[in-house]
gemmi code that builds the backbone of each chain (N, CA, C; Angstrom):
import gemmi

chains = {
    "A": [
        ("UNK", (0.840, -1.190, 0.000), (0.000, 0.000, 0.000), (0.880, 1.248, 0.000)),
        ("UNK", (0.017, 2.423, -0.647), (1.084, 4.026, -0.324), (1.492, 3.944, 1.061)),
        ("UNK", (2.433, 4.284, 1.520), (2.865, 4.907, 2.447), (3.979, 6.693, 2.225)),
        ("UNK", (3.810, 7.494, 3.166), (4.630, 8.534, 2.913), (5.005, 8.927, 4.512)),
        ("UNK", (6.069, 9.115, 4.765), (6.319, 9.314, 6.118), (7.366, 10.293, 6.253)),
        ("UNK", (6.625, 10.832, 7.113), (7.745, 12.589, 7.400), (8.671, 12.570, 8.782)),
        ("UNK", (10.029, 12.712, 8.625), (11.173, 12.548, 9.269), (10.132, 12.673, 10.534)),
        ("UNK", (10.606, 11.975, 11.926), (10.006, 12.665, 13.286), (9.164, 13.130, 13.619)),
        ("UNK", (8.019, 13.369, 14.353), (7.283, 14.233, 14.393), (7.555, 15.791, 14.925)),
        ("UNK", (8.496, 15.474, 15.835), (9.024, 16.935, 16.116), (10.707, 16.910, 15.956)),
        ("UNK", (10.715, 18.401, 15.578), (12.340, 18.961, 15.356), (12.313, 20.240, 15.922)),
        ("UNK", (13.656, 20.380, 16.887), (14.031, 21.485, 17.277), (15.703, 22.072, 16.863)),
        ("UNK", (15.103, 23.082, 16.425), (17.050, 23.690, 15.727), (16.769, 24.843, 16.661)),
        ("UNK", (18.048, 25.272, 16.554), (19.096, 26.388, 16.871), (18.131, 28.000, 15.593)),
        ("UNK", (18.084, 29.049, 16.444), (17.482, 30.314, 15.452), (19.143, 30.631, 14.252)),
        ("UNK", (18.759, 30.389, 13.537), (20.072, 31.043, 12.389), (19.970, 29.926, 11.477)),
        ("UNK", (19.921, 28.666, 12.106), (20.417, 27.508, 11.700), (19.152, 27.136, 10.523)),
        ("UNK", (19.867, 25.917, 9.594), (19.435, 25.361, 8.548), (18.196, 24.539, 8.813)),
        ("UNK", (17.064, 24.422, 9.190), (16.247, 23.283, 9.302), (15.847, 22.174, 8.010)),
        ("UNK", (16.244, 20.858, 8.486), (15.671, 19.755, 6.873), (14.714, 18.825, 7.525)),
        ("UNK", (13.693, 19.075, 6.778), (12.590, 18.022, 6.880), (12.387, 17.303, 5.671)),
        ("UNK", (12.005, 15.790, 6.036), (12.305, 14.903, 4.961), (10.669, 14.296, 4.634)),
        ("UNK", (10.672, 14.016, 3.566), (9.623, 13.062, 3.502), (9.965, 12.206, 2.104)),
        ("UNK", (9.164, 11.137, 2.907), (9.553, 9.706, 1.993), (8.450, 8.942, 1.851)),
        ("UNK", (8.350, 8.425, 0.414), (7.176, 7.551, 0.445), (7.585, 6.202, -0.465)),
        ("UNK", (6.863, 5.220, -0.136), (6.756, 4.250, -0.913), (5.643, 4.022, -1.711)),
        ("UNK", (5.838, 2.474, -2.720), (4.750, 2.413, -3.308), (3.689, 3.517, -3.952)),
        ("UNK", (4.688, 4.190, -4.626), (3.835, 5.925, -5.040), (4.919, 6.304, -6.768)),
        ("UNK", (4.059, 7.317, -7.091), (4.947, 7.666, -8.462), (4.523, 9.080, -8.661)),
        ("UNK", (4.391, 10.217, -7.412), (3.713, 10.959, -8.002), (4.765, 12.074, -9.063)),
        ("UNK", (3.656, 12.756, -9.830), (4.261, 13.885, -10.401), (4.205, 15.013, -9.704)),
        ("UNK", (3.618, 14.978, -8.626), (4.013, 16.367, -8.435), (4.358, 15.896, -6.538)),
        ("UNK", (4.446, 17.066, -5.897), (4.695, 17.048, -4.653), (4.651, 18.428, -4.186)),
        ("UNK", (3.642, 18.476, -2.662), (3.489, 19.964, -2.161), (4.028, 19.958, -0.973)),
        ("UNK", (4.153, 21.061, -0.859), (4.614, 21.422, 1.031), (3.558, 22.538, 1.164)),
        ("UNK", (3.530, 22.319, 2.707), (2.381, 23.064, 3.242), (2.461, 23.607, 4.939)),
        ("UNK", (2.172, 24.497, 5.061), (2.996, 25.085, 6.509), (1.358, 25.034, 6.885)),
        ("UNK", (1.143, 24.407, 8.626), (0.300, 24.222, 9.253), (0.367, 25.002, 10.550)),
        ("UNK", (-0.091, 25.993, 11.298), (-0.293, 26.449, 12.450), (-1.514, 26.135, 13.525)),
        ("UNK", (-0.789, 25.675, 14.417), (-1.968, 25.310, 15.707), (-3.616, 25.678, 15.314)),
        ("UNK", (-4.098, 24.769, 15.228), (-5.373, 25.213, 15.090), (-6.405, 25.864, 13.741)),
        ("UNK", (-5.159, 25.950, 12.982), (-5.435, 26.433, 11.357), (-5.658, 25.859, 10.464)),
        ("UNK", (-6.023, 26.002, 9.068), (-5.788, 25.342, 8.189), (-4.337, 25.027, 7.697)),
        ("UNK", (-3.706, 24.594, 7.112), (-2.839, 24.709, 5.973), (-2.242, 25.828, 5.292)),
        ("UNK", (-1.566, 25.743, 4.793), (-1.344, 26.933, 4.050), (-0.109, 26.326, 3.056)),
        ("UNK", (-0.735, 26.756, 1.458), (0.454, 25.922, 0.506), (1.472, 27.071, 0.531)),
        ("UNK", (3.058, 26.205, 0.090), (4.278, 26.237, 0.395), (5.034, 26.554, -0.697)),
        ("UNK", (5.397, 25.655, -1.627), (5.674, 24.922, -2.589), (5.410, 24.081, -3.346)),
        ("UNK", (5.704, 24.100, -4.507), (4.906, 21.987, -5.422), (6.218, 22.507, -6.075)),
        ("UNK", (6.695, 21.046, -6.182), (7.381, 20.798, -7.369), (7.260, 19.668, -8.189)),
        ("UNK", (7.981, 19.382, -9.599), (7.713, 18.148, -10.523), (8.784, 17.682, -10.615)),
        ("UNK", (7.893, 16.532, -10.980), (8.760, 14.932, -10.672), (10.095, 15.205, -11.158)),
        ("UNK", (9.994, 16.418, -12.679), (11.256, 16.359, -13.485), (12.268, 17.364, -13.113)),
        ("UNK", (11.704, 18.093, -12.036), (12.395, 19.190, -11.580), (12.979, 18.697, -10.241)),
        ("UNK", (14.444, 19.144, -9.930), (15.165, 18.458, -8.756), (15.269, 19.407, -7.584)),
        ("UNK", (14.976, 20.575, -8.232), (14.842, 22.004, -6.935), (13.790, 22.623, -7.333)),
        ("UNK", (13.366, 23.471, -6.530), (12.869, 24.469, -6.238), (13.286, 25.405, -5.207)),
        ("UNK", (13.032, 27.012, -5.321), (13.488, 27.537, -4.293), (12.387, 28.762, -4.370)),
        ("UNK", (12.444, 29.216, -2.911), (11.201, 30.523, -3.027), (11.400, 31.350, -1.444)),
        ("UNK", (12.476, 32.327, -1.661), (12.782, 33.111, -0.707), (13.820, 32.220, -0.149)),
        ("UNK", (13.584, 31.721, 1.616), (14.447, 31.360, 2.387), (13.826, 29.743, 2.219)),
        ("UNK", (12.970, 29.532, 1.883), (12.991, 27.807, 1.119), (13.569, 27.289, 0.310)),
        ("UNK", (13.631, 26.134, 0.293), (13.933, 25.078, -1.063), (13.658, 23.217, -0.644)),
        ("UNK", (13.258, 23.486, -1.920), (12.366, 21.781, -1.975), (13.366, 20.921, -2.895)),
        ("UNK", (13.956, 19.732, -2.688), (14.411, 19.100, -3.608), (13.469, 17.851, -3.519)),
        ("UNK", (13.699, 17.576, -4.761), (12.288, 15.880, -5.238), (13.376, 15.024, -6.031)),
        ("UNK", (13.719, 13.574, -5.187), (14.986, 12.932, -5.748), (13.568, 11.156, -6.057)),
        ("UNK", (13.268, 11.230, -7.419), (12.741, 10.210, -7.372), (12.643, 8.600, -7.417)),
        ("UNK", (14.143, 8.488, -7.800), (15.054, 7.663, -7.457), (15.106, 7.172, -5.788)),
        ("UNK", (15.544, 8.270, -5.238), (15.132, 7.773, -3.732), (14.213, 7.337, -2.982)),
        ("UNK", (13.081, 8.342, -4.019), (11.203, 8.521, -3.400), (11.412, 9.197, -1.948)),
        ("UNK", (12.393, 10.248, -2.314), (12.411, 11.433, -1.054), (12.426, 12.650, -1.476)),
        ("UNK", (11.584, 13.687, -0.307), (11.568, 15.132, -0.800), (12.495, 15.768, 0.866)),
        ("UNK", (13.287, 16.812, 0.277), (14.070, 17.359, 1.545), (13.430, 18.734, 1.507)),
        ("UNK", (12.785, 19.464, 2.430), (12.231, 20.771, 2.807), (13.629, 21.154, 3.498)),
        ("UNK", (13.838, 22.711, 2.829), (14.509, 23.728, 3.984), (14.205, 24.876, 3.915)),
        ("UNK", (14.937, 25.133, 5.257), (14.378, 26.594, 5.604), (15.648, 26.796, 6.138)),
        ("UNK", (16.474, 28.061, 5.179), (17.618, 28.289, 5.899), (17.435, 29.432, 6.362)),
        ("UNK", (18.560, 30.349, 7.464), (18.453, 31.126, 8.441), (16.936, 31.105, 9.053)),
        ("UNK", (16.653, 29.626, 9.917), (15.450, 29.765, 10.347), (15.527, 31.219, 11.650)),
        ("UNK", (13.794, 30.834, 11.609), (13.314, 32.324, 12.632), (12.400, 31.597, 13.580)),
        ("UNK", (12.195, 32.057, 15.003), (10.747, 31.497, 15.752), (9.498, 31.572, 14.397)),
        ("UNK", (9.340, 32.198, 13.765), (8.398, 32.436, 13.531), (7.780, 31.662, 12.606)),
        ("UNK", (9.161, 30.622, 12.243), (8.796, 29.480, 11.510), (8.369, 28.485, 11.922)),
        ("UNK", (8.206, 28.015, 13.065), (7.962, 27.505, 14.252), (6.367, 26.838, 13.543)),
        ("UNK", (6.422, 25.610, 13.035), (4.807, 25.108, 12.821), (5.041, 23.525, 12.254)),
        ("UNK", (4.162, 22.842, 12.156), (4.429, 21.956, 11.184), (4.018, 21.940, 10.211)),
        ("UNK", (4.778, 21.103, 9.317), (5.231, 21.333, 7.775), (4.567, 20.058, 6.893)),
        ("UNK", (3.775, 20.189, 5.904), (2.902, 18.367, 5.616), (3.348, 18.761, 4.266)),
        ("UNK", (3.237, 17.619, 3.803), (3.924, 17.107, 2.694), (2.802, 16.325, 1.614)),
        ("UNK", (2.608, 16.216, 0.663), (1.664, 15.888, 0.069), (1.912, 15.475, -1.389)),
        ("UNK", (1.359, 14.387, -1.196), (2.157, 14.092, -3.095), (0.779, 13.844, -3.611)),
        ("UNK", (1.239, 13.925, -5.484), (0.126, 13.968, -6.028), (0.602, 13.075, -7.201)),
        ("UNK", (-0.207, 12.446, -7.838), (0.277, 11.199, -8.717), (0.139, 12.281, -10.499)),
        ("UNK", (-0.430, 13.271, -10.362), (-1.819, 13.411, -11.908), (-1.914, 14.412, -11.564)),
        ("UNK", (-1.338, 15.919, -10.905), (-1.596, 16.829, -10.684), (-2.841, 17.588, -10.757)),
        ("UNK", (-3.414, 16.326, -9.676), (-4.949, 17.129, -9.558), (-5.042, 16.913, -8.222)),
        ("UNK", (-5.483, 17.587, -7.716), (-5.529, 17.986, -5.695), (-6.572, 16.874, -5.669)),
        ("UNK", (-7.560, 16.403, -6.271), (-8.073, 15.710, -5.692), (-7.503, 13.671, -5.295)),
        ("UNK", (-6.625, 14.100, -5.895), (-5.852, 12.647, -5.728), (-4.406, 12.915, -4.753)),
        ("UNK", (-4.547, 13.906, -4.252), (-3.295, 14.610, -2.861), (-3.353, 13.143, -1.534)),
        ("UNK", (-2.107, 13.138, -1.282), (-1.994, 12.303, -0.457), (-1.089, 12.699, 0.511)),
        ("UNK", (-1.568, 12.978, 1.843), (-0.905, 14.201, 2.657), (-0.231, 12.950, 3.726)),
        ("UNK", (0.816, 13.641, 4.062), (1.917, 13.303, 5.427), (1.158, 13.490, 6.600)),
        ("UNK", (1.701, 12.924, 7.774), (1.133, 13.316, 8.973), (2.017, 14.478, 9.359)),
        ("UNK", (3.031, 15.004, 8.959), (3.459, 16.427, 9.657), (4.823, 16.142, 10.351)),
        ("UNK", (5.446, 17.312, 10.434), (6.613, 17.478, 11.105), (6.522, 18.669, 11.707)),
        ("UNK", (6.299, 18.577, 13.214), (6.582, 19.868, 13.828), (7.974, 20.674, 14.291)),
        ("UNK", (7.958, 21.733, 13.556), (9.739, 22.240, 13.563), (9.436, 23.379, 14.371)),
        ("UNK", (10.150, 23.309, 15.875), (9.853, 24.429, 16.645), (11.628, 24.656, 16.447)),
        ("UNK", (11.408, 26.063, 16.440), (13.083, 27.192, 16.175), (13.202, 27.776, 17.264)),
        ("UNK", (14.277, 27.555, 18.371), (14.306, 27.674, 19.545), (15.133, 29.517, 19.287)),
        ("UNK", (15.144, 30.664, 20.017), (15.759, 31.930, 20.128), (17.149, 31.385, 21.289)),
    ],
    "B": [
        ("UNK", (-11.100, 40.421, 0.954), (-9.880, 39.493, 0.384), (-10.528, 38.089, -0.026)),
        ("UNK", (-10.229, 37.743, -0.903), (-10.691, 36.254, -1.360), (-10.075, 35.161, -0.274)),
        ("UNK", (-11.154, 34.198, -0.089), (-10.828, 32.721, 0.903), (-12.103, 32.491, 0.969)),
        ("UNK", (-11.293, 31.438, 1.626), (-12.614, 30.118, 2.112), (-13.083, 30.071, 3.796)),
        ("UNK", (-14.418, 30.221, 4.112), (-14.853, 30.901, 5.406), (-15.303, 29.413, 5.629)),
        ("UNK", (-15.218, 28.915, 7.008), (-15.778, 27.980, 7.419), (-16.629, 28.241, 8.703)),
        ("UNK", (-17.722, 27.783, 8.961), (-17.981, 28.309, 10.656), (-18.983, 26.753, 10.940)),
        ("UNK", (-19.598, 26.620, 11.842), (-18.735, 26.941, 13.418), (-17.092, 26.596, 13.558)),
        ("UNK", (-16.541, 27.521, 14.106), (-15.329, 27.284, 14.123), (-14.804, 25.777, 15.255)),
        ("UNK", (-15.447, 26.120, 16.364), (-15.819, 25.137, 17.032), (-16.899, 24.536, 17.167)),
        ("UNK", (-17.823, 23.021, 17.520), (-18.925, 22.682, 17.677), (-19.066, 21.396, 18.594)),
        ("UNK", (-19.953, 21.324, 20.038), (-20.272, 20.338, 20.315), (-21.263, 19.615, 19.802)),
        ("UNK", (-21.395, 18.459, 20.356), (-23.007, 17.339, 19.508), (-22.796, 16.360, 20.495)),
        ("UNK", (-24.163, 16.146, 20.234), (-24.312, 14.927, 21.423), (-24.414, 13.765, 20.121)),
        ("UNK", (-24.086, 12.742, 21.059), (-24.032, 11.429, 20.124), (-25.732, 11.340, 19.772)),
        ("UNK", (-25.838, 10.623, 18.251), (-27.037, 10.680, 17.848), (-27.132, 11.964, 17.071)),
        ("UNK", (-26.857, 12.524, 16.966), (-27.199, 14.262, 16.221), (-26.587, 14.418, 15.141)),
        ("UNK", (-26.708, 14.890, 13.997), (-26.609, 14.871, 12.631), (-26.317, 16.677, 12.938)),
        ("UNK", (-24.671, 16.658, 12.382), (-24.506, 18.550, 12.237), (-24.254, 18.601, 10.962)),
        ("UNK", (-24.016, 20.222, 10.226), (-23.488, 20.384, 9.141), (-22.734, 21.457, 9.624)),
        ("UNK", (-21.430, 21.189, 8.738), (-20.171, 22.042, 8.438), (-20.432, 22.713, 7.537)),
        ("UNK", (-20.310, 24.683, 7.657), (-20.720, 25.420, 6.497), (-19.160, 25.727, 5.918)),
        ("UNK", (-19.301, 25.829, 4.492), (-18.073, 26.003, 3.821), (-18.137, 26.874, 2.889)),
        ("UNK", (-18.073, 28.352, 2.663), (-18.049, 28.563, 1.865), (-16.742, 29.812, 0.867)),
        ("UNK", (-16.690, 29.709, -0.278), (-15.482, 30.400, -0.539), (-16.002, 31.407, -1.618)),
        ("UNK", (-14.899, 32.219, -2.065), (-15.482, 33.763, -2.870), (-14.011, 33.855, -3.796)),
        ("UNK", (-13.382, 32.846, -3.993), (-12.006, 32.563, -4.702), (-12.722, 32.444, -6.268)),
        ("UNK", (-13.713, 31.828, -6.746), (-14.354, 31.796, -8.063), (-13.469, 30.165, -8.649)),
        ("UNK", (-13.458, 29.427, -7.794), (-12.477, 28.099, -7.505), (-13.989, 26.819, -8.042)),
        ("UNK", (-13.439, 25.954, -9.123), (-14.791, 25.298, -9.341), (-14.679, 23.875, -8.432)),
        ("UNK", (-13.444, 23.807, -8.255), (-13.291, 21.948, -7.090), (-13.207, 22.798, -5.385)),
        ("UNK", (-13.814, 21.340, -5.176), (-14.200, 22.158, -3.538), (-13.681, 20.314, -2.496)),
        ("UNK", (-13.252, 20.575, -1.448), (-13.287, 19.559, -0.967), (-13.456, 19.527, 0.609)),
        ("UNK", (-13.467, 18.559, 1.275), (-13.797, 17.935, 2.968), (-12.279, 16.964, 3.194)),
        ("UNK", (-11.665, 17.560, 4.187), (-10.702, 16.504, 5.111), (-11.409, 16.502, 6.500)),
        ("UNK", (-10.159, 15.490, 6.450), (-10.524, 15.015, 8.281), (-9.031, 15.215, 8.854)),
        ("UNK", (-8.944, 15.564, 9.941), (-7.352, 15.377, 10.293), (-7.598, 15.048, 11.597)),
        ("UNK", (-7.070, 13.916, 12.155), (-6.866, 13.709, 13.332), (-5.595, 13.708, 14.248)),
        ("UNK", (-5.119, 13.859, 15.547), (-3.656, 13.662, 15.807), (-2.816, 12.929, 15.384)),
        ("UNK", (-2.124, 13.315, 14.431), (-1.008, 11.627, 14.509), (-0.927, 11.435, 12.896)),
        ("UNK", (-1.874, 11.969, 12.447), (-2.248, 11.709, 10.844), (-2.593, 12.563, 9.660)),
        ("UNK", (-2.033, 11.969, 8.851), (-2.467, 12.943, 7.519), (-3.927, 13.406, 6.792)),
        ("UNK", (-3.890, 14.409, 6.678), (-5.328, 14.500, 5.544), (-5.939, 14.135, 5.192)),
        ("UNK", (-7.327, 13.252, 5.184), (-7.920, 12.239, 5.296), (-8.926, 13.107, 3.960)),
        ("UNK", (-9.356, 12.574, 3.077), (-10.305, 13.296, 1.941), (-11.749, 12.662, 1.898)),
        ("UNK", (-12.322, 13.282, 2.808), (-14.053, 12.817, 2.779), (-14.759, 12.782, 1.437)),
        ("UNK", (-14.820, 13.989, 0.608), (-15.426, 14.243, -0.216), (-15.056, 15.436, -1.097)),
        ("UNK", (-15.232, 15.310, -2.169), (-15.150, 16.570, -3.174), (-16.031, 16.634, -4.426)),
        ("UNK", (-15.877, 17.563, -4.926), (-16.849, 18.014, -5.688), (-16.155, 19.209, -7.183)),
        ("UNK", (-16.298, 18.432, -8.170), (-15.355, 19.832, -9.223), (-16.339, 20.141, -10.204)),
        ("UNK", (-17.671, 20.041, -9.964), (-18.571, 21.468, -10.492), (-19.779, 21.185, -9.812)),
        ("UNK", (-20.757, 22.427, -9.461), (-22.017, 22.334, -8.623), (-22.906, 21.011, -9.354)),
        ("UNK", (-23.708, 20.922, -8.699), (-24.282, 19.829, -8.654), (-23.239, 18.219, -9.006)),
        ("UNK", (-22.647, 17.961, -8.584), (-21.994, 17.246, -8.756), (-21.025, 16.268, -7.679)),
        ("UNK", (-20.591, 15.251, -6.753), (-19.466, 15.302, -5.720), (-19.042, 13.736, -5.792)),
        ("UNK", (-18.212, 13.633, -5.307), (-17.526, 12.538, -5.424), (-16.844, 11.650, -3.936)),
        ("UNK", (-17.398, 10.312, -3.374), (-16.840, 10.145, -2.404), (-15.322, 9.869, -2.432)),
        ("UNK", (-14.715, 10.492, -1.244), (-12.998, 10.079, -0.760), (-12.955, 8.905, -0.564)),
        ("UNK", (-12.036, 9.261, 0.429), (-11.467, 7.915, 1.007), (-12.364, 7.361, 2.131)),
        ("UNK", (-12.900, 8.616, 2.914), (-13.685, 7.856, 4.280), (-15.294, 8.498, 4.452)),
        ("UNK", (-16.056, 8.382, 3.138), (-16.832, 9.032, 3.317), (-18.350, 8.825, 4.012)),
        ("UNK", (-17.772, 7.506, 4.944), (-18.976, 6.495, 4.925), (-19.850, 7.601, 6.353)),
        ("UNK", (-20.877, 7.792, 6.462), (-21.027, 8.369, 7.481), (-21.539, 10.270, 7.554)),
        ("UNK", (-20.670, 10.673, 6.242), (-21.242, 12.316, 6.026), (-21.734, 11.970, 4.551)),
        ("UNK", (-22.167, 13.593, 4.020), (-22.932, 14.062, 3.053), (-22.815, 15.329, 2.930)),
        ("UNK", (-22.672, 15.513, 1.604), (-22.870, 16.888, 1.317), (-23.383, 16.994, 0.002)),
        ("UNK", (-23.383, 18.401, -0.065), (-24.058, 18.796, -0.959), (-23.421, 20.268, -2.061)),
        ("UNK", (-23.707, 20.789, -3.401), (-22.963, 21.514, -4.094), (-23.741, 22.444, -4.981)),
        ("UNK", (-24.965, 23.419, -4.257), (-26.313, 23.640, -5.178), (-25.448, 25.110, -5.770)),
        ("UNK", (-24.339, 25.125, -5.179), (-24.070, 26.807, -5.974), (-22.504, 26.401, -5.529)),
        ("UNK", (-21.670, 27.355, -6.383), (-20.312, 27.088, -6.737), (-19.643, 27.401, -5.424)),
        ("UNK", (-20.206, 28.642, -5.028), (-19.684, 28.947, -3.770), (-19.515, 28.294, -2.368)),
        ("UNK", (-20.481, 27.173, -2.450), (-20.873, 26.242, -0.805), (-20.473, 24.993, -0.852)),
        ("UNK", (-20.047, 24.785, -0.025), (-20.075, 23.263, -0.069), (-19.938, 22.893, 1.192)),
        ("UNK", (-21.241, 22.566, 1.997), (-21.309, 22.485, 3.347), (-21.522, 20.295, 3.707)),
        ("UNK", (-21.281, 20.724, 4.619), (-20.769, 18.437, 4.920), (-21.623, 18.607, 6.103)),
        ("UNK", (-22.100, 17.500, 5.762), (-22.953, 17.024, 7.558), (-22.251, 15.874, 7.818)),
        ("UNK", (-22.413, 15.950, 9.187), (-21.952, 14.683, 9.927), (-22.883, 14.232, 10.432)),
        ("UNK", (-23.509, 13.067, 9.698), (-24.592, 11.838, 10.391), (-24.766, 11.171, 11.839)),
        ("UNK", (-25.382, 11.003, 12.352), (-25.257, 9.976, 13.441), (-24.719, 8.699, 13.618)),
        ("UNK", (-24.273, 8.191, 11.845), (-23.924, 6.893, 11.582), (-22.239, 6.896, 11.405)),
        ("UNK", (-21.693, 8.142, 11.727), (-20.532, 8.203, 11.931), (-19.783, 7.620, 13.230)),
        ("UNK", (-19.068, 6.645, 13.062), (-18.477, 6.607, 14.642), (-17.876, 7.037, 15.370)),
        ("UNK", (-16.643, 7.549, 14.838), (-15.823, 8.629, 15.747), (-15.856, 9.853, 15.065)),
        ("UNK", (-17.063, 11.090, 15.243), (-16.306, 12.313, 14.342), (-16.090, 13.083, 14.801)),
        ("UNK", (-15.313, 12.997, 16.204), (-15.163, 13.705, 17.159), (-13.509, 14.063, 15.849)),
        ("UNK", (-12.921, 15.290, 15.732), (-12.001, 15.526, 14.445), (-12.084, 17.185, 14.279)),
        ("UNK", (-10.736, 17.327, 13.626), (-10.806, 18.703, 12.997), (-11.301, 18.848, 11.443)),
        ("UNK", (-11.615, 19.623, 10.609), (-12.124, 19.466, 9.527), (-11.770, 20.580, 8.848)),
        ("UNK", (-11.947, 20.274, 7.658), (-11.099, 21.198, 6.713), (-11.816, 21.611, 5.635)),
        ("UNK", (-11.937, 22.351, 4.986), (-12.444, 22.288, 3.531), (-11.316, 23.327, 3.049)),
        ("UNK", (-11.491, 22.724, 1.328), (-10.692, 23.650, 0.720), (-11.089, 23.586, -1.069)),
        ("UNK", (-10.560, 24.616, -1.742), (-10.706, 24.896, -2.761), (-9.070, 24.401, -3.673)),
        ("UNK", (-9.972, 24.499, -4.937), (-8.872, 24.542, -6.101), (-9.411, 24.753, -7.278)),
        ("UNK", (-8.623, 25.199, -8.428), (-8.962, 25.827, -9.755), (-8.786, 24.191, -10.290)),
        ("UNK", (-9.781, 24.038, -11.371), (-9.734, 22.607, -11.990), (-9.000, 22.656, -12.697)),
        ("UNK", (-8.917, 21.339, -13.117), (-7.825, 21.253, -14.404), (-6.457, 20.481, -13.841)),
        ("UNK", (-5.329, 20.201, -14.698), (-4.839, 19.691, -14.441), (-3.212, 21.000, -13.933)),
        ("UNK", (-2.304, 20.312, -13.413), (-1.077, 21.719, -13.062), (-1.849, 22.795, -12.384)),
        ("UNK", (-2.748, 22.556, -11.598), (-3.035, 23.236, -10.644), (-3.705, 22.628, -9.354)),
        ("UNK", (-2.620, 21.839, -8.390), (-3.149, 21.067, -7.733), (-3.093, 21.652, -6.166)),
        ("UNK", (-2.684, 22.910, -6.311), (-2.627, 24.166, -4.847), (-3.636, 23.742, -4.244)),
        ("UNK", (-4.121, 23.670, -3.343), (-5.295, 23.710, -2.669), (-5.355, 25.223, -1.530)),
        ("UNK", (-6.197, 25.711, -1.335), (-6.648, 26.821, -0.600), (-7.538, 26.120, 0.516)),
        ("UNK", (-6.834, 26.230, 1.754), (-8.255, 25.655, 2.920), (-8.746, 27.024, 3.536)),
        ("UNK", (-9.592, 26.617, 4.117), (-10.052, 27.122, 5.369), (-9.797, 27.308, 7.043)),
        ("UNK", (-10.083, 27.972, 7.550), (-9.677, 28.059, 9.053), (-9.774, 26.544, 9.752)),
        ("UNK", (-10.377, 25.801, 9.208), (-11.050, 24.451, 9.998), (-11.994, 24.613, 11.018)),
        ("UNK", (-12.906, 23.670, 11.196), (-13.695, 23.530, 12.004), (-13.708, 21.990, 13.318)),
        ("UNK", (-13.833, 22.516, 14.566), (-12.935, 21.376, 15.553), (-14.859, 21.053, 15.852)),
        ("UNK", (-14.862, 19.869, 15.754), (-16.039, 19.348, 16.396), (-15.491, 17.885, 17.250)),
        ("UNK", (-16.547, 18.131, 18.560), (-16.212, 17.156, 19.622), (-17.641, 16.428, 20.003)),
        ("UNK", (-17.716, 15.934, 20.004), (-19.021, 14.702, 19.925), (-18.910, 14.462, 21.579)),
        ("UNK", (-20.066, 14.909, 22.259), (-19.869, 14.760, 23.754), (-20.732, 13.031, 24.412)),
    ],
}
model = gemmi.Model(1)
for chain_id, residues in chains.items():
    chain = gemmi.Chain(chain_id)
    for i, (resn, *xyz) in enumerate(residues, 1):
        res = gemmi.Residue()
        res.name, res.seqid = resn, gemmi.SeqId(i, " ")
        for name, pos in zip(("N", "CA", "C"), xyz):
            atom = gemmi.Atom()
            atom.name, atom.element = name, gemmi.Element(name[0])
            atom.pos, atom.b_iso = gemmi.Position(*pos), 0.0
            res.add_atom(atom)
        chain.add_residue(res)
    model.add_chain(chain)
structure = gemmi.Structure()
structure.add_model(model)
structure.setup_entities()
């Protein structure tokens, strides 16, 4: 069966420092893949997508790499801030249509001052 | 500002009681959908819908219903024949088609089944 599983449930770094969150799935082929920043009590909020054929992405102080060979995606956030402080879900998509999204259970990355 | 409004933000129910989750958005978005998220777990997809009158069951849809009479709503009830829907809930939007698989949620709605 799919499985997709996101490094730990919780991570704590150092404020300045590089944070990497991983996610990995099996039994999957998607083309696309999202990240999505979650706050206590909120919805979601999209991040990033990238494609299968693309190996980076970057957008400000992010970057997404998609290694499909491995069937792993690495999230970062360099010079993290508290304010990044949330967890992070991961979501792959086979057919780039949201309705076939297949979401992570989350990684909570608290950024200690 | 364009989004997707959900309310009650919070809601109790007594077991036996049939609620509905209001959902509605002003994005001009024609796919609309229902999660479930519980502790511990990923995004669970109740139901969706990618033009009015129209919806499609998820993965766990045994138990709610909804409905899609205008582009803008797409409100979910939770049946009595649900067993645990004590859960946070989600709805969210997206532009159809294919290479556009963003989704836009909502604030969520926490219902606790007393």
């Amino acid at each position: 069966s799919q499985k997709i599983e996101q490094n730990s449930e919780a991570l704590n770094i150092q404020e300045g420092k590089t944070a990497t969150l991983t996610c990995n799935y099996t039994n999957y082929s998607p083309a696309y893949l999202q990240w999505y920043r979650q706050d206590p009590g909120r919805g979601p909020v999209f991040l990033l997508l990238i494609r299968e054929n693309e190996k980076e992405k970057r957008k400000e102080r992010l970057k997404v790499t998609f290694d499909t060979t491995l069937k792993q995606s690495l999230f970062h956030i360099t010079a993290s801030q508290p304010a990044d402080s949330a967890t992070y879900l991961c979501a792959l998509d086979p057919a780039g249509s949201a309705r076939q999204l297949t979401f992570g259970s989350g990684t909570q990355l608290t950024v200690l001052p | 500002d364009g989004g997707i409004t959900q309310s009650p933000k919070y809601l109790f129910r007594k077991e036996g009681q049939n609620v509905t989750l209001s959902c509605e958005q002003n994005l001009n978005h024609d796919a609309m959908y229902w999660y479930r998220q519980d502790p511990g777990q990923g995004l669970r997809l109740i139901y969706y819908s990618q033009i009015v009158n129209d919806f499609q069951k998820g993965d766990i849809a045994e138990g709610y219903s909804v409905s899609r009479e205008k582009k803008e709503s797409f409100p979910l009830t939770v049946t009595s024949a649900q067993k645990n829907p004590t859960a946070f809930y989600l709805c969210a939007s997206s532009m159809a088609g294919r290479d556009t698989g963003e989704l836009f949620f909502g604030e969520g709605s926490r219902l606790t089944v007393l």
